[in-house]
KEKE-3310 file (N, C-alpha, C; in steps of 0.2 Angstrom, whole numbers, plus 5000, padded with zeros to 4 digits):
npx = (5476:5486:5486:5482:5494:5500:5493:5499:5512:5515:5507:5516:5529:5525:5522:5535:5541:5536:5542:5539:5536:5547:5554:5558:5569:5573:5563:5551:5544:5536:5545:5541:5546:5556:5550:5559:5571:5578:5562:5558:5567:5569:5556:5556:5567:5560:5548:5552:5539:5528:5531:5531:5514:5513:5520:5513:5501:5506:5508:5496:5488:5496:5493:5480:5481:5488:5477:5468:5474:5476:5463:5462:5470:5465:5453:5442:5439:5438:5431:5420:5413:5405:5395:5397:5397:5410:5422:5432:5446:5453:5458:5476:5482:5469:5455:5457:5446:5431:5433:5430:5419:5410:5412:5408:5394:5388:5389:5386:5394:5407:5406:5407:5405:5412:5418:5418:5430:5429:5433:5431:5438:5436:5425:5415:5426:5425:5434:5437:5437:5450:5457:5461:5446:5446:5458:5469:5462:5452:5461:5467:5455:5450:5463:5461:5451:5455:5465:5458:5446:5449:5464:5467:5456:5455:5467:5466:5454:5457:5468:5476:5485:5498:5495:5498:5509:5505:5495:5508:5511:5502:5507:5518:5510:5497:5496:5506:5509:5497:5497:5509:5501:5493:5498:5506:5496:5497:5502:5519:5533:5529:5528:5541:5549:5543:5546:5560:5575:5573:5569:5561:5567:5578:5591:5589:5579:5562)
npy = (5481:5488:5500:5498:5496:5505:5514:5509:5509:5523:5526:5520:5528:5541:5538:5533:5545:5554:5551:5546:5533:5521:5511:5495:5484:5473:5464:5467:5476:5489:5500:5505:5523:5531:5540:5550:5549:5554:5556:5568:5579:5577:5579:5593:5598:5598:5608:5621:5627:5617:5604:5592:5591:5594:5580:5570:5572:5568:5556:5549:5550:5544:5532:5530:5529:5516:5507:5507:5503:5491:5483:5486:5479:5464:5466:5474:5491:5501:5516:5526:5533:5549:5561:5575:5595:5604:5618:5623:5629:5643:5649:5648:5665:5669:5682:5684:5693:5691:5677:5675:5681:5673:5661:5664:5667:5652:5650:5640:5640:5636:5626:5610:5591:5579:5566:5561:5556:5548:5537:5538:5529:5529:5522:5506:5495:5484:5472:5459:5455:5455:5450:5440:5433:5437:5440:5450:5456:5464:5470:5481:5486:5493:5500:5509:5516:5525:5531:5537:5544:5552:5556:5558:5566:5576:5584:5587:5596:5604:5615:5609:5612:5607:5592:5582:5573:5564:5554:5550:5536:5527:5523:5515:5505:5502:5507:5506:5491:5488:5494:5483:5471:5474:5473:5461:5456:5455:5451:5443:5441:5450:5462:5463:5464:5476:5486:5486:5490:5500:5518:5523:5518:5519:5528:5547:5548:5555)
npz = (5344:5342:5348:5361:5365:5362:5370:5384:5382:5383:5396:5404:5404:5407:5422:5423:5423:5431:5444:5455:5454:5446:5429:5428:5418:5420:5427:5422:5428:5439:5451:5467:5473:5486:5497:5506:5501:5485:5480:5486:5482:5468:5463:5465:5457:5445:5446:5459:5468:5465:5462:5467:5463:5450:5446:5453:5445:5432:5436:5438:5427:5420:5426:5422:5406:5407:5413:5403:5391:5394:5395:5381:5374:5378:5370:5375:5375:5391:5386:5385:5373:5368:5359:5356:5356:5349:5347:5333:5329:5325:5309:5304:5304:5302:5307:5321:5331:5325:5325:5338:5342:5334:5340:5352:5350:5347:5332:5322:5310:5317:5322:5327:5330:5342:5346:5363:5373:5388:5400:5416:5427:5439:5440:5443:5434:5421:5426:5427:5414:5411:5422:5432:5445:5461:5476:5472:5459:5468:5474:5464:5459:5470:5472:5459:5461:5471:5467:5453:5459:5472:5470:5456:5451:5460:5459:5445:5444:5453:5466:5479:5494:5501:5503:5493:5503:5514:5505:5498:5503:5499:5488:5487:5493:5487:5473:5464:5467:5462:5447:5443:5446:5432:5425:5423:5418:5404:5389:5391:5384:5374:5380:5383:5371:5367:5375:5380:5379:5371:5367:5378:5386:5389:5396:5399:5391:5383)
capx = (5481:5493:5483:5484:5503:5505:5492:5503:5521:5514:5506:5524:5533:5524:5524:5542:5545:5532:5547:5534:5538:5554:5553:5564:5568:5574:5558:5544:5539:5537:5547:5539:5550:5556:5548:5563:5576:5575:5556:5556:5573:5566:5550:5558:5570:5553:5548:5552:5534:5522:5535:5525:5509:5517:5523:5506:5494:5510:5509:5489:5486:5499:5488:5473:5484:5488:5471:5465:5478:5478:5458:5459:5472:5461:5448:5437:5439:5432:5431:5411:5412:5397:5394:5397:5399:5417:5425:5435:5453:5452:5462:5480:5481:5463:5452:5451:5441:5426:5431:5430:5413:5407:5412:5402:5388:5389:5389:5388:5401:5414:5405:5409:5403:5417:5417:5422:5433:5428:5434:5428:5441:5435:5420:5416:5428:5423:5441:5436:5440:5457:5460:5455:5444:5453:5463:5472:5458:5451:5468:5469:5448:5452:5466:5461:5446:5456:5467:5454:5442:5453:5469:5467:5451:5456:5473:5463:5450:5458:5474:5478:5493:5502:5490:5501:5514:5499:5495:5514:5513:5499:5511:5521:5508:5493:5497:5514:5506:5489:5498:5512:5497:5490:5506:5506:5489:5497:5508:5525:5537:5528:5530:5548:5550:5539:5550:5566:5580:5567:5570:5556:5569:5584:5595:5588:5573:5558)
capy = (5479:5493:5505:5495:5495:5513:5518:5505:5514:5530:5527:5518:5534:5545:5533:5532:5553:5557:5550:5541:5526:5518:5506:5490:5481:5467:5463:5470:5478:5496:5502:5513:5529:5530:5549:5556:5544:5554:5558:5576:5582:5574:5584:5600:5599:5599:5613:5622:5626:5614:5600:5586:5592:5589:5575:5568:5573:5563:5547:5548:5550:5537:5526:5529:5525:5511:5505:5508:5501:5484:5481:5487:5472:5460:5468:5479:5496:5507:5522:5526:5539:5554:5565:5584:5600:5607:5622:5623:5634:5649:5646:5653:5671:5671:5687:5683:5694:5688:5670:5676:5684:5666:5656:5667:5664:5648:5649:5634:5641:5635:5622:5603:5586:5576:5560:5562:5550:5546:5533:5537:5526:5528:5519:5500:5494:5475:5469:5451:5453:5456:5450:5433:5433:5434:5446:5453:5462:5468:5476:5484:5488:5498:5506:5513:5520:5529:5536:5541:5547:5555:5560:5562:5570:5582:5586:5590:5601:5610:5616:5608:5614:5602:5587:5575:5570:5563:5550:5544:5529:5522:5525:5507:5500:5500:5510:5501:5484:5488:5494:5479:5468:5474:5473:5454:5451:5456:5445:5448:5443:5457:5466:5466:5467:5484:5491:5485:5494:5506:5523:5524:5514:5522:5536:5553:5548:5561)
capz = (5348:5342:5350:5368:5367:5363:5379:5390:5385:5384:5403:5409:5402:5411:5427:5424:5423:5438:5449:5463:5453:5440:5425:5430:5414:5421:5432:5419:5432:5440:5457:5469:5474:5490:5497:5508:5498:5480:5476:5484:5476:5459:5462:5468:5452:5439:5451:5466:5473:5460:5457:5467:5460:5442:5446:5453:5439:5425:5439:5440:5418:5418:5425:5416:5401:5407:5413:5397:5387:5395:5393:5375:5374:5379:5367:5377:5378:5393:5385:5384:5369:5368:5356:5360:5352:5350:5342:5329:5335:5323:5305:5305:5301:5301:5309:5330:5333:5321:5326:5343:5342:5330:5346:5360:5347:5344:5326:5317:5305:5319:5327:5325:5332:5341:5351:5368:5377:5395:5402:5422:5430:5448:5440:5444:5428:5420:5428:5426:5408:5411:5428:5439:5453:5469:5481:5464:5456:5473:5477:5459:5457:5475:5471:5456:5462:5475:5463:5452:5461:5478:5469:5451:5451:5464:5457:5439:5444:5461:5467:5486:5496:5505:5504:5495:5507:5516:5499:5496:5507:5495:5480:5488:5497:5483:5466:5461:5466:5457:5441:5441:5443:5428:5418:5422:5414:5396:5387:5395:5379:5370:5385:5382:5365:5366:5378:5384:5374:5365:5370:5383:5393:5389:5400:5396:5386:5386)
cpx = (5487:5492:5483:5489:5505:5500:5496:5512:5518:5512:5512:5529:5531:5521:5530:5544:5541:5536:5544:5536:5545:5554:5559:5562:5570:5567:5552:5541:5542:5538:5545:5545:5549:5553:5554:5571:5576:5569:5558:5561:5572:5562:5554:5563:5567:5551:5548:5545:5529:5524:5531:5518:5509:5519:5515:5500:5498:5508:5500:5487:5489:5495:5483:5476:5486:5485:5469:5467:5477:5470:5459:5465:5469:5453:5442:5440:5435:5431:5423:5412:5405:5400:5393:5400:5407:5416:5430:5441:5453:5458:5468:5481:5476:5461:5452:5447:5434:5426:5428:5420:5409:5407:5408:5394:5386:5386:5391:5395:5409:5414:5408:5407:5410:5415:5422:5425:5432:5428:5430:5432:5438:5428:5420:5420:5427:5431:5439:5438:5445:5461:5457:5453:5448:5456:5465:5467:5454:5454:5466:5462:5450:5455:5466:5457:5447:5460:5465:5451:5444:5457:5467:5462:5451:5463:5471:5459:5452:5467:5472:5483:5493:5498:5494:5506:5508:5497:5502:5514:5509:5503:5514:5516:5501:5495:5501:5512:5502:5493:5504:5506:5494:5494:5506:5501:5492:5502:5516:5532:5535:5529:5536:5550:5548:5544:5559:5570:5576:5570:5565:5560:5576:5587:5592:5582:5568:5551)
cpy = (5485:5499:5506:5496:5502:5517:5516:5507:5522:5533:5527:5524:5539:5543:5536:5540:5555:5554:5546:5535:5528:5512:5500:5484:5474:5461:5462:5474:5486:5497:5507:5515:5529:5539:5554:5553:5547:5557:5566:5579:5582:5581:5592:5602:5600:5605:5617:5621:5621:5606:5593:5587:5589:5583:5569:5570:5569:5558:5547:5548:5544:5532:5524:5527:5519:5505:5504:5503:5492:5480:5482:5480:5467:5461:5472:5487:5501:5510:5522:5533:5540:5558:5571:5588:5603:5613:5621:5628:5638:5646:5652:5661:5671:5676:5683:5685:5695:5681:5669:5676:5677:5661:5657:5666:5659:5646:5642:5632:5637:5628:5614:5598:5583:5571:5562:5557:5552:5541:5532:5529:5526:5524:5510:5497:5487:5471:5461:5449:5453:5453:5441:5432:5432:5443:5450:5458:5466:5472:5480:5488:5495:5502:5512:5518:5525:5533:5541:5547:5551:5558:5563:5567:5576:5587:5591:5594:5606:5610:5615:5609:5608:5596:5581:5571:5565:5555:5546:5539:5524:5520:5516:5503:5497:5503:5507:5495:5484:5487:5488:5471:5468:5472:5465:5451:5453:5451:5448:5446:5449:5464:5468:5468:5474:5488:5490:5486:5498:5513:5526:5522:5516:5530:5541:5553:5552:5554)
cpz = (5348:5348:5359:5369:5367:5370:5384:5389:5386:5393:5407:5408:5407:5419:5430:5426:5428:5443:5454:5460:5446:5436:5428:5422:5414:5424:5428:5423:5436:5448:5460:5471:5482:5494:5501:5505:5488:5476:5476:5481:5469:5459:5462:5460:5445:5441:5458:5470:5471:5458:5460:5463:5452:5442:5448:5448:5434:5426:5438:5431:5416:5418:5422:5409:5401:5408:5405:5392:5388:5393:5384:5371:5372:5376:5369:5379:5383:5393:5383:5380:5369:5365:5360:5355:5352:5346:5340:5332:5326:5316:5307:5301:5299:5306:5317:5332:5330:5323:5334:5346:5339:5337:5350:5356:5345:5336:5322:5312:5311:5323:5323:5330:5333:5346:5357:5370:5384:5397:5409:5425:5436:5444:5442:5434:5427:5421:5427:5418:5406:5416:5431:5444:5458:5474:5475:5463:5462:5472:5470:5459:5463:5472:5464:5457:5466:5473:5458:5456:5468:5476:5460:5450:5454:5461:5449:5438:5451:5464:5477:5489:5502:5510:5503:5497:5510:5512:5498:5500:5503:5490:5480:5488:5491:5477:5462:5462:5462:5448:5439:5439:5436:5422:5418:5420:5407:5394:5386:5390:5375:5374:5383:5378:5364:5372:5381:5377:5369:5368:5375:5389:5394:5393:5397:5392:5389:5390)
residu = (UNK:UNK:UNK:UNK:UNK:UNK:UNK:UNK:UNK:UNK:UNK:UNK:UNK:UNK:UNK:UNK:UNK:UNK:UNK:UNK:UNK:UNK:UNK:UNK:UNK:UNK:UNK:UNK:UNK:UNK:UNK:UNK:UNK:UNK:UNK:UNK:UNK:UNK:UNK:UNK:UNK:UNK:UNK:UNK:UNK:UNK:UNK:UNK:UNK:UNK:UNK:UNK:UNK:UNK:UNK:UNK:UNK:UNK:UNK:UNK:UNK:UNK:UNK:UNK:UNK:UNK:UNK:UNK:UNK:UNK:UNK:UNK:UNK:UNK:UNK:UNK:UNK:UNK:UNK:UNK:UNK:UNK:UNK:UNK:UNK:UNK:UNK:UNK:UNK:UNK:UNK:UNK:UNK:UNK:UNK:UNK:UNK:UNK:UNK:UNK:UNK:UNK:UNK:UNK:UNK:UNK:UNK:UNK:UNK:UNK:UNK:UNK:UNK:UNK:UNK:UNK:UNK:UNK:UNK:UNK:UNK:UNK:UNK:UNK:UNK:UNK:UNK:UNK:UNK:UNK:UNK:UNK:UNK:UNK:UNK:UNK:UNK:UNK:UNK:UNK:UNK:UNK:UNK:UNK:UNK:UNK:UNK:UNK:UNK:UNK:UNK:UNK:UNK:UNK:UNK:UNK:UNK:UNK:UNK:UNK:UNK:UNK:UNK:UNK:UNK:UNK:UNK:UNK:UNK:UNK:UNK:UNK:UNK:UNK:UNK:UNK:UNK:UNK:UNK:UNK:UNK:UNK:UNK:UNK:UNK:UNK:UNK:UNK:UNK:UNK:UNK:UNK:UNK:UNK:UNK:UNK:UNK:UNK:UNK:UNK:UNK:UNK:UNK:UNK:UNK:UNK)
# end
């Protein structure tokens, strides 16, 4: 349970600071951003050339955190862990160029087993364990899959130039409905308590 509350502030934080959307503590629920009313000014002020970009990879992890967070609520986690090899990052004031040389070798000395986390959001997710058949879980099944699999995916692996203006109209029309729908499946006193007057909600918070 703790673990579902810290993915669903740590999603709506970075939601809330990707400027496409705003927490409403009155509501519980999340405001899309209007695009020539505020967004791009936002963006342009995170960065002149990059600032939507950064702003769309925050709103799009966001969500995955708060996908995540709401099934693991409800007891199901979709993370599909798989074992895989990692490396170890060099000790401090230790030799680089020996750990260097141990990495390109894959030298056991550096290696280590770590569970990966893969969620795969654009994938079909078991929304019925969260959601009630109907119009609801359509709208949210869609639009995650279109935010995974069209914008996050693309945003994560490829740099696009002047694509998403193109995208913000979903932001209102599916993304902010999807993700408020979501929020109304969890239990909306604890809702408040986990967030209203916390520092996630307050002026100037990171």
């Amino acid at each position: 349970m703790e673990e579902g509350w810290r993915q669903i502030r740590a999603g709506l934080a970075l939601i809330d600071w990707s400027k496409l959307a705003s927490w409403d503590n009155q509501t519980l629920s999340l405001v899309a951003a209007k695009e020539n009313d505020g967004f791009e000014s936002a963006a342009g002020r995170v960065h002149r050339k990059y600032g939507r970009l950064i702003c769309w990879i925050a709103f799009g992890i966001g969500g995955e955190y708060l996908v995540r967070g709401a099934f693991m609520l409800k007891g199901h986690d979709p993370v599909r862990p798989k074992k895989i090899d990692v490396f170890q990052p060099p000790e401090e004031g230790g030799e680089i160029v020996d750990w260097v040389q141990r990495v390109n070798a894959k030298d056991p000395s550096v290696l280590e087993s770590a569970a990966e986390s893969s969620m795969r959001i654009g994938s079909d997710l078991p929304w019925k364990k969260i959601l009630t058949p109907g119009s609801d879980l359509d709208l949210v099944s869609a639009s995650v899959k279109l935010l995974a699999g069209k914008i996050r995916n693309r945003d994560a692996h490829h740099y696009a130039e002047n694509v998403r203006a193109f995208h913000f109209h979903v932001v209102e029309s599916l993304f902010v409905p999807a993700f408020n729908i979501i929020l109304k499946a969890v239990d909306q006193g604890e809702l408040r308590s986990r967030l209203v007057g916390t520092e996630f909600t307050q002026p100037g918070a990171p």
